[in-house]
N, C-alpha and C positions, 0 to 999 in steps of 0.2 A: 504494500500500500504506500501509495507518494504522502508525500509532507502537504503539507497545507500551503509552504511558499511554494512546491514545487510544481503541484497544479495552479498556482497563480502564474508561473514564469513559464509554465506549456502552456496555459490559456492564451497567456498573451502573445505570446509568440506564434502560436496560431493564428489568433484577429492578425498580426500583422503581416504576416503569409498571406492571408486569406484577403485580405483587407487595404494595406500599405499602412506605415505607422501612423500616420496624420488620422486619416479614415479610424485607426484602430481606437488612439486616444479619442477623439472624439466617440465614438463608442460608449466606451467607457465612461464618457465623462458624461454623455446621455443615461446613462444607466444610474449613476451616481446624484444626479440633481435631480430626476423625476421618482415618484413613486411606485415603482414596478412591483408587482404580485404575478412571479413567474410563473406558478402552478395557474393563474388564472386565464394568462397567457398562452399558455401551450394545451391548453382543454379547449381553447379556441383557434390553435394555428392552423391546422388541417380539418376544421370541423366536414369541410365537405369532400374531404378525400377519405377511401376506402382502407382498413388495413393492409387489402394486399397491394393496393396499388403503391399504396407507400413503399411498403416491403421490397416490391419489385423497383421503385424509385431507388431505395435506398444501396440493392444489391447492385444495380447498375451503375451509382457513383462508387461505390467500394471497385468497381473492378476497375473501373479510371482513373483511380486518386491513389497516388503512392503511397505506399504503407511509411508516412514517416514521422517519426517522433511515437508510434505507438509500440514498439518494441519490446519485450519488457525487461524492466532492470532487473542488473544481475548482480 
């Protein structure tokens, strides 16, 4: 199991891959000054999609997307 800083420094490091830094911090700093209720959030991000469709959404980006940074420590 990672540390607490250590999944903060893979998170981030991901927004900024995913994202570029500028874009990532801003992120962040949206996340920080609004009041967000993630569980409330994500019970409404795909309301209109299907579980398999997801499923199948999701196995198609796994086969496109480098396996990196999920490795596991050793």
């Amino acid at each position: 199991m990672s540390t607490d800083t250590e999944v903060r420094v893979r998170g981030f490091s991901a927004l900024v891959e995913a994202m570029g830094p500028v874009e990532a911090e801003r992120f962040i700093v949206l996340l920080l000054r609004e009041p967000f209720d993630y569980t409330q959030w994500q019970s409404s991000l795909w309301a209109d999609q299907s579980v398999e469709k997801l499923s199948h959404a999701a196995m198609a980006m796994r086969r496109t997307t480098p396996n990196t940074g999920m490795e596991p420590a050793s």
